[in-house]
C-alpha positions as a Markdown table, in Angstrom:
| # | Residue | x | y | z |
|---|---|---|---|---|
| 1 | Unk | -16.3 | 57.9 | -25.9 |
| 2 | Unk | -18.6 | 58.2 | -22.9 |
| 3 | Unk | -17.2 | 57.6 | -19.5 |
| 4 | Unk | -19.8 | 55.0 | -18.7 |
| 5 | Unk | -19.0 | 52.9 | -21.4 |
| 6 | Unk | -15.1 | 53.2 | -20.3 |
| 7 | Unk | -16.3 | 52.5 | -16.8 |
| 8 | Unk | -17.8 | 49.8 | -17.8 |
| 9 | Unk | -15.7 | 48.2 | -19.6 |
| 10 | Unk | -13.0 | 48.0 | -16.8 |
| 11 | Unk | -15.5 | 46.9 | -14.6 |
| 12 | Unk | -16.5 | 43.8 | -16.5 |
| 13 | Unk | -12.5 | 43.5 | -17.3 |
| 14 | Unk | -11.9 | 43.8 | -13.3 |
| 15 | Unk | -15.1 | 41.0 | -12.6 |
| 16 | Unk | -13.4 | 38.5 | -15.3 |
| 17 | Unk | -9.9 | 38.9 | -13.3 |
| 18 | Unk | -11.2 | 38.4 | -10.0 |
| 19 | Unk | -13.5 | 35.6 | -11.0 |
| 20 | Unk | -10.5 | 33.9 | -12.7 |
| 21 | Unk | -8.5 | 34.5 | -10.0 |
| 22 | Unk | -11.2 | 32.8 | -7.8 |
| 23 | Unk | -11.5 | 29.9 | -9.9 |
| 24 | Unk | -7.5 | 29.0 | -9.8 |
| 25 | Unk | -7.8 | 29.5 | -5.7 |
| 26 | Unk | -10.5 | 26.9 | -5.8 |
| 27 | Unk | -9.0 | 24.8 | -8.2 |
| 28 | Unk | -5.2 | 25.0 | -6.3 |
| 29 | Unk | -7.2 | 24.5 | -3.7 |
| 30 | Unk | -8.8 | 21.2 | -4.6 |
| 31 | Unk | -5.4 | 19.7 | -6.2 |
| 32 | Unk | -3.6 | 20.1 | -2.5 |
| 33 | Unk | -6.9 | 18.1 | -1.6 |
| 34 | Unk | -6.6 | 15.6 | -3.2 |
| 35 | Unk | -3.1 | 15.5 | -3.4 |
| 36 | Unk | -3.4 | 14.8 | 0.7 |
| 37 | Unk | -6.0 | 12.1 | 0.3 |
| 38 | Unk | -4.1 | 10.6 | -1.9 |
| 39 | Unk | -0.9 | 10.3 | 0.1 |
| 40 | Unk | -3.2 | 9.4 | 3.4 |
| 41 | Unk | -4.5 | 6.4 | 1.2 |
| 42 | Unk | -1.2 | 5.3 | 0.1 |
| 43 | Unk | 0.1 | 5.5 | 3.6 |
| 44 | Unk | -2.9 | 3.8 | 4.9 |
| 45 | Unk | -2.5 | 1.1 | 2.3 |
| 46 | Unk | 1.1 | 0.9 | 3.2 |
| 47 | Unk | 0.8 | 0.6 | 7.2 |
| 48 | Unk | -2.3 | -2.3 | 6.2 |
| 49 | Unk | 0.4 | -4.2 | 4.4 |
| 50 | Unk | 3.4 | -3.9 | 7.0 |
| 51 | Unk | 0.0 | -5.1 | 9.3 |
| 52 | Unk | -0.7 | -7.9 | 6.9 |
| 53 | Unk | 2.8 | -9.1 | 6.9 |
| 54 | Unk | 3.6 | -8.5 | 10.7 |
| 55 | Unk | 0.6 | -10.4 | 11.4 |
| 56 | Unk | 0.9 | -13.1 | 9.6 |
| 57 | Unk | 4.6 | -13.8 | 10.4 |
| 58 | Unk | 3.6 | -14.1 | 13.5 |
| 59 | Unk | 1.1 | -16.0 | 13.3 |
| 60 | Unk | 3.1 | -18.2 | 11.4 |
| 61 | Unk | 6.1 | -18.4 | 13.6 |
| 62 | Unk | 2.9 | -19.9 | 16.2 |
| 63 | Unk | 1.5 | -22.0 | 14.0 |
| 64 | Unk | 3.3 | -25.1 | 15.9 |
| 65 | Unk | 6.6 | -25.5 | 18.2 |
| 66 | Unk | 9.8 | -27.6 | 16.1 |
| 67 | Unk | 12.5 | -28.7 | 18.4 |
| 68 | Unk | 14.5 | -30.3 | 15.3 |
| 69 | Unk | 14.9 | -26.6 | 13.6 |
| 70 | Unk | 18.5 | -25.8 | 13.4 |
| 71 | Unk | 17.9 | -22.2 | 14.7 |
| 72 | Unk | 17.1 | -21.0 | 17.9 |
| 73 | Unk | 13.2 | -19.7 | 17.1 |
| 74 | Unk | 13.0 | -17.2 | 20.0 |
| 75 | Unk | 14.6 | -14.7 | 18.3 |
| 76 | Unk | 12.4 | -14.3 | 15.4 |
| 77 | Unk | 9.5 | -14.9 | 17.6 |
| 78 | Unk | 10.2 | -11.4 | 19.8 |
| 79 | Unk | 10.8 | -9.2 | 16.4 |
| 80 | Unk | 7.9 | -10.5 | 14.8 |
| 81 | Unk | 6.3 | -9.4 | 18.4 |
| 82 | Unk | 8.0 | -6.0 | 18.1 |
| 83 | Unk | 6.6 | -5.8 | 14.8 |
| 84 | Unk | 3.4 | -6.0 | 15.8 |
| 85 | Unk | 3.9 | -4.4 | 19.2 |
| 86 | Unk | 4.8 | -1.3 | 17.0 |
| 87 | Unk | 2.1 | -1.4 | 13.8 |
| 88 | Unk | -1.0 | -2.8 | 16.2 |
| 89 | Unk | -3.6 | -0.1 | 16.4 |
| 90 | Unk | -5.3 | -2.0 | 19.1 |
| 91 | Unk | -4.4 | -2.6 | 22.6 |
| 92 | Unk | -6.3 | -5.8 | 22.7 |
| 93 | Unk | -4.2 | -7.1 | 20.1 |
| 94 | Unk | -1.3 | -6.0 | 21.3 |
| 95 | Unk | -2.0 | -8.1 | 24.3 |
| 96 | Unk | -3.1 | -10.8 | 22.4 |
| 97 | Unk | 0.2 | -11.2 | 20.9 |
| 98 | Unk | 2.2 | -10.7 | 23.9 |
| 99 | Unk | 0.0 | -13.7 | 25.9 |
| 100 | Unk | 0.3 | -15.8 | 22.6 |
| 101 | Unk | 4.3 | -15.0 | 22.2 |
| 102 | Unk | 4.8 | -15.5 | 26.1 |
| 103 | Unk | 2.7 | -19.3 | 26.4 |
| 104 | Unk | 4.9 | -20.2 | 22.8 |
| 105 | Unk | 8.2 | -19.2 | 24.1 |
| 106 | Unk | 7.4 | -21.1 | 27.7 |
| 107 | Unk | 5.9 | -24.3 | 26.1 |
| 108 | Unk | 9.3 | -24.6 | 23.8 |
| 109 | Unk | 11.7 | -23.7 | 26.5 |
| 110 | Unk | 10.1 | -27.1 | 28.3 |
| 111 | Unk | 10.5 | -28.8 | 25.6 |
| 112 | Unk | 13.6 | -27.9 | 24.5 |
| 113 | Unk | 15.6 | -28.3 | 28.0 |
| 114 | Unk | 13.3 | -32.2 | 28.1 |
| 115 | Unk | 14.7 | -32.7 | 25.3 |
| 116 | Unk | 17.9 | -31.7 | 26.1 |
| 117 | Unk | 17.8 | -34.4 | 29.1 |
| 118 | Unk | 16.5 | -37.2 | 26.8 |
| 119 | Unk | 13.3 | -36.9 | 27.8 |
| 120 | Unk | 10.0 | -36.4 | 26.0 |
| 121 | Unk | 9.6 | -33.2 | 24.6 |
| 122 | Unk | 5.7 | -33.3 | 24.8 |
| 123 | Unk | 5.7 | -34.9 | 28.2 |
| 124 | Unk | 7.9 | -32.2 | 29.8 |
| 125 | Unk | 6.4 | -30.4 | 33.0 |
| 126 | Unk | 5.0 | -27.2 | 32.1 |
| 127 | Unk | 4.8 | -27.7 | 28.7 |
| 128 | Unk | 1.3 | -29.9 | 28.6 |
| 129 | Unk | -0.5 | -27.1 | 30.1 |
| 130 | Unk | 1.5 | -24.0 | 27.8 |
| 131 | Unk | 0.3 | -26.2 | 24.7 |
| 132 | Unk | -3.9 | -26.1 | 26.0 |
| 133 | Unk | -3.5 | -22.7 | 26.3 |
| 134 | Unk | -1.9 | -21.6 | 22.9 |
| 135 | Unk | -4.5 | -22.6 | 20.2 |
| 136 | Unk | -7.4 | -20.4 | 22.0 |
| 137 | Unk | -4.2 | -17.6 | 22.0 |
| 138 | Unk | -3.9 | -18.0 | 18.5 |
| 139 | Unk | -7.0 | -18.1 | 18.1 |
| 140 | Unk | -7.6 | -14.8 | 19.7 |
| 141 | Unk | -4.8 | -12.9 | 18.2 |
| 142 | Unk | -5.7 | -13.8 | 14.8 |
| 143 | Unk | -9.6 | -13.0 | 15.3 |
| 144 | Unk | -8.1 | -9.8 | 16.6 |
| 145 | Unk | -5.9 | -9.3 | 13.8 |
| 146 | Unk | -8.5 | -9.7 | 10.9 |
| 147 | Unk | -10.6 | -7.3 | 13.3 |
| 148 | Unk | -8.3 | -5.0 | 12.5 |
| 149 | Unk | -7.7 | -5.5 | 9.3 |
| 150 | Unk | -11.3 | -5.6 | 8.7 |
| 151 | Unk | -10.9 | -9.5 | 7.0 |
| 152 | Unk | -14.1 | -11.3 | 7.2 |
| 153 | Unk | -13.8 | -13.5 | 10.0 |
């Protein structure tokens, strides 16, 4: 047998093993791919639902002021804050939680302590004022929240 043909042979061998070995790279490759994307669109998915409940937990706690509930509200009212305080990409909604959790928590401690004295709750200094203020806050931290979450406002 002619030494070209033997030559040639391996060569076309060597090309078929270096292709293939090219191919798995690229396929490997691709895999870890989209292997990441699809753990960075899980993880997104998951941090828009933490988001979704933080936000709205909130914005429930807000919805209106109860002095007859048996517990104290406060405390639920700063962890749902914390919650958002910690998943809020947004400064400006950060704030707009803090301002709206601030005015809530004043305008129920009036309340609570007129109460307390027999007075009205609604008529107690301070809190007339706190109230005016907390449906634009609301307002503003839920516009701010669907922002975020890209919700059509």
């Amino acid at each position: 047998m002619p030494v070209w043909i033997a030559l040639s042979s391996l060569l076309v061998a060597l090309t078929t093993i270096v292709a293939a070995e090219l191919r798995d790279r690229r396929n490997a490759a691709n895999q870890r791919e989209m292997q990441r994307l699809e753990l960075e669109e899980r993880r997104l998915s998951t941090l828009r639902n933490e988001r979704i409940k933080a936000y709205s937990t909130l914005a429930r706690l807000t919805k209106s002021i109860w002095f007859e509930a048996p517990e104290y509200p406060l405390p639920a009212l700063y962890e749902a804050l914390s919650q958002v305080e910690i998943l809020a990409g947004d400064p400006e909604l950060k704030a707009a939680a803090e301002g709206l959790v601030d005015k809530w928590a004043s305008a129920w401690e009036a309340a609570y302590e007129a109460r307390l004295k027999g007075d009205s709750a609604f008529a107690a200094p301070g809190f007339e004022e706190a109230e005016a203020q907390l449906i634009p806050l609301r307002n503003t931290f839920i516009e701010r929240a669907k922002k975020e979450l890209q919700v059509a406002l």
